[in-house]
N, CA, C and O of each residue as an XYZ file, in Angstrom:
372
protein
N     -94.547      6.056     39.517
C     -93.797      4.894     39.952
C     -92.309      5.053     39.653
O     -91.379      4.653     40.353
N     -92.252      5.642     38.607
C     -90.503      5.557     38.026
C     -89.944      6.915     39.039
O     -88.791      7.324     39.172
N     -90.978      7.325     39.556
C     -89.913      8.625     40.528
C     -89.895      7.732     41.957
O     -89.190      8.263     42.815
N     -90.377      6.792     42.268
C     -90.061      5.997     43.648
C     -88.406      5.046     43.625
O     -87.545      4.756     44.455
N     -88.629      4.831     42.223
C     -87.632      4.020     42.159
C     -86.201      5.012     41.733
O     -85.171      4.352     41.593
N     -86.109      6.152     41.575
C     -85.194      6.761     41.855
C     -84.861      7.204     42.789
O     -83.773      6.927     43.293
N     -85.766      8.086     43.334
C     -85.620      8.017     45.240
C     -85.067      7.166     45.969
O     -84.150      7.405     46.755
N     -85.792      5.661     45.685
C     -85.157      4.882     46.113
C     -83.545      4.564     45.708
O     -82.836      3.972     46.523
N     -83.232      4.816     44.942
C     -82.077      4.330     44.210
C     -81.194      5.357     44.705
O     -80.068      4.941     44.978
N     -81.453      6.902     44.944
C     -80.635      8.320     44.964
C     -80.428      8.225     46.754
O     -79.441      8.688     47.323
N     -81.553      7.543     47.448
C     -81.543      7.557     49.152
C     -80.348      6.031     49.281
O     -80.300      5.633     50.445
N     -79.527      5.269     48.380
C     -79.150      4.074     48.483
C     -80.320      2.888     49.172
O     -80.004      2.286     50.199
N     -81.245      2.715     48.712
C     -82.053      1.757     49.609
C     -82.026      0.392     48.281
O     -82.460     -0.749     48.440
N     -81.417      0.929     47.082
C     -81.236     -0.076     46.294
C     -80.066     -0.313     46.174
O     -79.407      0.714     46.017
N     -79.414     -1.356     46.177
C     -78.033     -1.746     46.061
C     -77.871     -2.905     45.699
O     -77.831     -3.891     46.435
N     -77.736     -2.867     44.219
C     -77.710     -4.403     43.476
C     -77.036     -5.680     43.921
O     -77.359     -6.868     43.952
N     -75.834     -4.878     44.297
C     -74.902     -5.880     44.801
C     -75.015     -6.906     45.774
O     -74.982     -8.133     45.870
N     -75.200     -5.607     46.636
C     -76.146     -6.631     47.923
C     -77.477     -7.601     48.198
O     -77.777     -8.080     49.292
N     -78.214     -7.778     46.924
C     -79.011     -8.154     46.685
C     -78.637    -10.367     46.425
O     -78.196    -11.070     45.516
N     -79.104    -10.572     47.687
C     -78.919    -12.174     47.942
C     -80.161    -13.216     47.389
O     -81.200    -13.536     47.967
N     -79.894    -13.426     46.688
C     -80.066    -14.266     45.544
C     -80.466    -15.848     46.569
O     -79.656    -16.234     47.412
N     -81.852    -16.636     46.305
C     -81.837    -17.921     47.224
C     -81.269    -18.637     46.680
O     -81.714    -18.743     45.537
N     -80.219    -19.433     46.919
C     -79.962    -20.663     46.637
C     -80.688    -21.655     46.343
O     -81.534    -22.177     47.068
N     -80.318    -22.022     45.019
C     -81.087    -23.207     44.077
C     -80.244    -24.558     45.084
O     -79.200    -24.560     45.736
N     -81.243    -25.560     44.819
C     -80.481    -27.262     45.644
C     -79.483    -27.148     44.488
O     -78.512    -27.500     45.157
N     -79.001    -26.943     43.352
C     -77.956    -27.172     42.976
C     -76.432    -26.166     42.796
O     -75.258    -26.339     42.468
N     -77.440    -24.918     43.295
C     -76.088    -24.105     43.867
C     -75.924    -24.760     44.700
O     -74.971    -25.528     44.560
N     -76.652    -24.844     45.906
C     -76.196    -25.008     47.541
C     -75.292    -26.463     47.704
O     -74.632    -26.809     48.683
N     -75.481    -27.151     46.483
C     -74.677    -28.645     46.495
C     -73.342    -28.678     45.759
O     -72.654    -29.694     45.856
N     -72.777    -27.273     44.770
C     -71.851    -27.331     43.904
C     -71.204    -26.570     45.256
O     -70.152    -27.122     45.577
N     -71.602    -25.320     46.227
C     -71.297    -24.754     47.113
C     -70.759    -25.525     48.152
O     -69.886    -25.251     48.976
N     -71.274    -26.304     48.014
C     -70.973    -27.530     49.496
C     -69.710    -27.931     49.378
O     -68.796    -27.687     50.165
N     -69.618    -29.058     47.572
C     -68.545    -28.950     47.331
C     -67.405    -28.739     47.253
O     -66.514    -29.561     47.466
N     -67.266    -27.514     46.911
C     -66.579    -26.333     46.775
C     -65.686    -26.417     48.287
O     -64.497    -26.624     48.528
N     -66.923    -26.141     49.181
C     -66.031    -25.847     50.597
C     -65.160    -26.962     51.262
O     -64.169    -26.811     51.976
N     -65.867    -28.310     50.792
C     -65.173    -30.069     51.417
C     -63.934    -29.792     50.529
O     -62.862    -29.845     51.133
N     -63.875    -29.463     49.011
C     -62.547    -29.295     48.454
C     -61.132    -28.539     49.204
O     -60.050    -28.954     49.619
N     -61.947    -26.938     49.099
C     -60.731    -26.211     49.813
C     -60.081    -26.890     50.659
O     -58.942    -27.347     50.567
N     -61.361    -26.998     52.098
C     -60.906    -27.993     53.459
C     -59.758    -28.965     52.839
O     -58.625    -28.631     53.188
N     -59.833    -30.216     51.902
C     -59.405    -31.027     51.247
C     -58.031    -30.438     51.071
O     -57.185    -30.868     51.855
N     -57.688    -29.635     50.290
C     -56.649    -29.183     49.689
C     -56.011    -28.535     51.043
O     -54.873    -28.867     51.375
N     -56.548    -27.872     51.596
C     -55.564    -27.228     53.138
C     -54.564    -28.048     53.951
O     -53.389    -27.923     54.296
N     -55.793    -29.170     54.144
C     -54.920    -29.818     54.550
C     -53.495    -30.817     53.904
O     -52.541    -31.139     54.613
N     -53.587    -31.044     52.985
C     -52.801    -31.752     51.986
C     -51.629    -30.841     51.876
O     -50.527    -31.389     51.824
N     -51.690    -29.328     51.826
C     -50.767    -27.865     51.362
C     -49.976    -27.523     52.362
O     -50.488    -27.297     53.458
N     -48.690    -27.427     52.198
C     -48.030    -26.791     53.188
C     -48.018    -25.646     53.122
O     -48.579    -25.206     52.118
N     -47.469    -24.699     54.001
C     -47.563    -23.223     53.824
C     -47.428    -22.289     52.868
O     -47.913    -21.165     52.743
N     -46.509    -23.094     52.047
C     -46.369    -21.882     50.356
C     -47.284    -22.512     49.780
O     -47.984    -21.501     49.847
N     -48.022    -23.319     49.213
C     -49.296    -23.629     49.289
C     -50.579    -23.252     49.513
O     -51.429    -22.956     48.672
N     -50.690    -23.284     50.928
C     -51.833    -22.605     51.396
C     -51.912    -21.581     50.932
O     -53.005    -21.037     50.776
N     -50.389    -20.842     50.459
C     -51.053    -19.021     50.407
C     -51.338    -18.980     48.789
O     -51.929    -18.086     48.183
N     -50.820    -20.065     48.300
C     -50.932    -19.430     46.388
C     -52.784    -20.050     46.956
O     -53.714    -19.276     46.733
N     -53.059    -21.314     47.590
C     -54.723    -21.444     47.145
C     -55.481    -19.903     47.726
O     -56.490    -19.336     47.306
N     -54.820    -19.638     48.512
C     -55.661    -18.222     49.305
C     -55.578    -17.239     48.115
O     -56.604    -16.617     47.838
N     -54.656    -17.071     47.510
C     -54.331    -16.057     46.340
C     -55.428    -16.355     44.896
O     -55.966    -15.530     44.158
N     -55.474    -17.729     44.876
C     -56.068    -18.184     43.693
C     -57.457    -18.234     44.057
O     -58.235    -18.399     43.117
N     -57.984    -18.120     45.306
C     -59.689    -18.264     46.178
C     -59.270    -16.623     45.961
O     -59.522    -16.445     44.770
N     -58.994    -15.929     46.257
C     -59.237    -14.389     46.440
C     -59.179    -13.869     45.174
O     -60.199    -13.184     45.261
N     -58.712    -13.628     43.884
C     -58.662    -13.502     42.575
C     -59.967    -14.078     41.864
O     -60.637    -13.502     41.007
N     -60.203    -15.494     42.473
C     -61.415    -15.774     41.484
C     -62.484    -14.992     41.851
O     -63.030    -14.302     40.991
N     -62.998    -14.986     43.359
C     -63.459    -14.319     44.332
C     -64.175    -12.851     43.119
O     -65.265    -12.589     42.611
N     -62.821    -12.258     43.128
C     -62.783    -10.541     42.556
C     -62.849    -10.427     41.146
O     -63.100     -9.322     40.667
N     -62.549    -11.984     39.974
C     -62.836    -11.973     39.091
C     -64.602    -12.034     38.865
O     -65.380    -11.169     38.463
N     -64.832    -13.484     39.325
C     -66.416    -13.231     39.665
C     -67.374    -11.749     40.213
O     -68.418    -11.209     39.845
N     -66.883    -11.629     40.720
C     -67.674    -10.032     41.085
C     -67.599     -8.887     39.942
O     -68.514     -8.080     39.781
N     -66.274     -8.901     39.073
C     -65.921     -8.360     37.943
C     -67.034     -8.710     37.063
O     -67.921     -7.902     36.784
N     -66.995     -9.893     36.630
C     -67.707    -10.393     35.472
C     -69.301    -10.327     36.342
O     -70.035    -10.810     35.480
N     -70.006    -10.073     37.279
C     -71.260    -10.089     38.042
C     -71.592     -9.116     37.440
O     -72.366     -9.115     36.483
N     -70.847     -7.806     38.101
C     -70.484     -6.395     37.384
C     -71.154     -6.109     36.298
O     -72.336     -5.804     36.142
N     -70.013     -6.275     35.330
C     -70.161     -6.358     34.080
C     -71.769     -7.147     33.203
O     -72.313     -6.959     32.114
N     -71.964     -7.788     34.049
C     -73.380     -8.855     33.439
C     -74.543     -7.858     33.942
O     -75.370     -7.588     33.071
N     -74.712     -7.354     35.025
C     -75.506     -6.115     35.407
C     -75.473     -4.935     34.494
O     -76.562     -4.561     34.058
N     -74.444     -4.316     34.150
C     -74.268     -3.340     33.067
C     -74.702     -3.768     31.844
O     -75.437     -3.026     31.193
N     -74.379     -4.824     31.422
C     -74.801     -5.514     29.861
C     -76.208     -5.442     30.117
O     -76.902     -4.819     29.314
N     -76.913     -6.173     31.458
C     -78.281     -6.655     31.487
C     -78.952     -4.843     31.418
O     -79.748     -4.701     30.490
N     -78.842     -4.265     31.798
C     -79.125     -2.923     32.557
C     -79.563     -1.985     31.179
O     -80.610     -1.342     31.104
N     -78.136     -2.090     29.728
C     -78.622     -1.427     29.010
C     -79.431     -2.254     27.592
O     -80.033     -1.919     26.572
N     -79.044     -3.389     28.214
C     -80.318     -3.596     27.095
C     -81.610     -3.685     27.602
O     -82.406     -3.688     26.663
N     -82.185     -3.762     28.734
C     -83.188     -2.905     29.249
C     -83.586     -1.514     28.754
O     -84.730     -1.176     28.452
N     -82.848     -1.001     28.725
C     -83.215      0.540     28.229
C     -82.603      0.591     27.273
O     -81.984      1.655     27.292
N     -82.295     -0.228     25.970
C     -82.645     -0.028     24.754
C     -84.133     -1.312     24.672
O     -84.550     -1.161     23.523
N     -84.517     -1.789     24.973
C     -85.690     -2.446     25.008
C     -86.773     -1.490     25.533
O     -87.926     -1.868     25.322
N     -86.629     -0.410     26.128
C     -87.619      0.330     26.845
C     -87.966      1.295     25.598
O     -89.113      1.370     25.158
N     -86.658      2.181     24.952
C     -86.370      2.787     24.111
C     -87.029      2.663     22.410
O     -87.544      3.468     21.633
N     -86.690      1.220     22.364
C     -87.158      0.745     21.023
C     -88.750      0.686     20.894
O     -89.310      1.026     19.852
N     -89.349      0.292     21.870
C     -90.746      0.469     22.616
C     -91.826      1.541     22.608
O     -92.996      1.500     22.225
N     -90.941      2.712     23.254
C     -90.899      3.899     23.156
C     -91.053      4.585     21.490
O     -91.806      5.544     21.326
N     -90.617      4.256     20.834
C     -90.002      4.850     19.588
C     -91.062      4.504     18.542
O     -91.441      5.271     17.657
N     -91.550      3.096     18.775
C     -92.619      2.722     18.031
C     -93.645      3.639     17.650
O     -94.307      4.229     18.503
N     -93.835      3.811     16.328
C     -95.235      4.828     16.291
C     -96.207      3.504     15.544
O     -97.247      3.961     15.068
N     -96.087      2.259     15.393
C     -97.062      1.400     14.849
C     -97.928      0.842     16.508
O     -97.288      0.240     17.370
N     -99.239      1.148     16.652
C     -99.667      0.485     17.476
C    -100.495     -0.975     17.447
O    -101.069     -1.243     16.392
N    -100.552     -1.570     18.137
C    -100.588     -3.642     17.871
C    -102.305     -3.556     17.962
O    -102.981     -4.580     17.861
């Protein structure tokens, strides 16, 4: 099994990133939000405006994906020190 899932992983057929997640009713309602705001604020913004919110939507945007990142790597190796420690055990239960 653990050689499928490298295959898979070495052919790209796994790609974490891309991996879409269903929306909980309370994502999809903070999301909703979110979008009536921007709308909200666009219109209210004049043009130097509009571009710092576009600047400040595109930064959080790339911060979030940063810190996604990063939460995958954290999650990833303590997996395999959990696999490891497991492994290592010579007391059996």
């Amino acid at each position: 099994m653990e050689q499928d899932i490298l295959d898979e992983l070495y052919y790209g057929h796994i790609v974490p990133w891309e991996n879409q997640n269903d929306k909980t009713p309370e994502m999809e309602s903070f999301s909703k939000q979110v979008d009536q705001d921007i709308e909200c604020l666009e219109k209210l913004l004049d043009a130097e405006g509009k571009k710092v919110l576009e600047r400040l939507l595109d930064n959080s945007a790339e911060l979030e994906r940063l810190q996604v990142c990063e939460g995958f790597k954290d999650g990833f190796r303590l997996g395999v020190q959990l696999v490891t420690a497991g492994m290592g055990s010579s007391k059996k239960p």
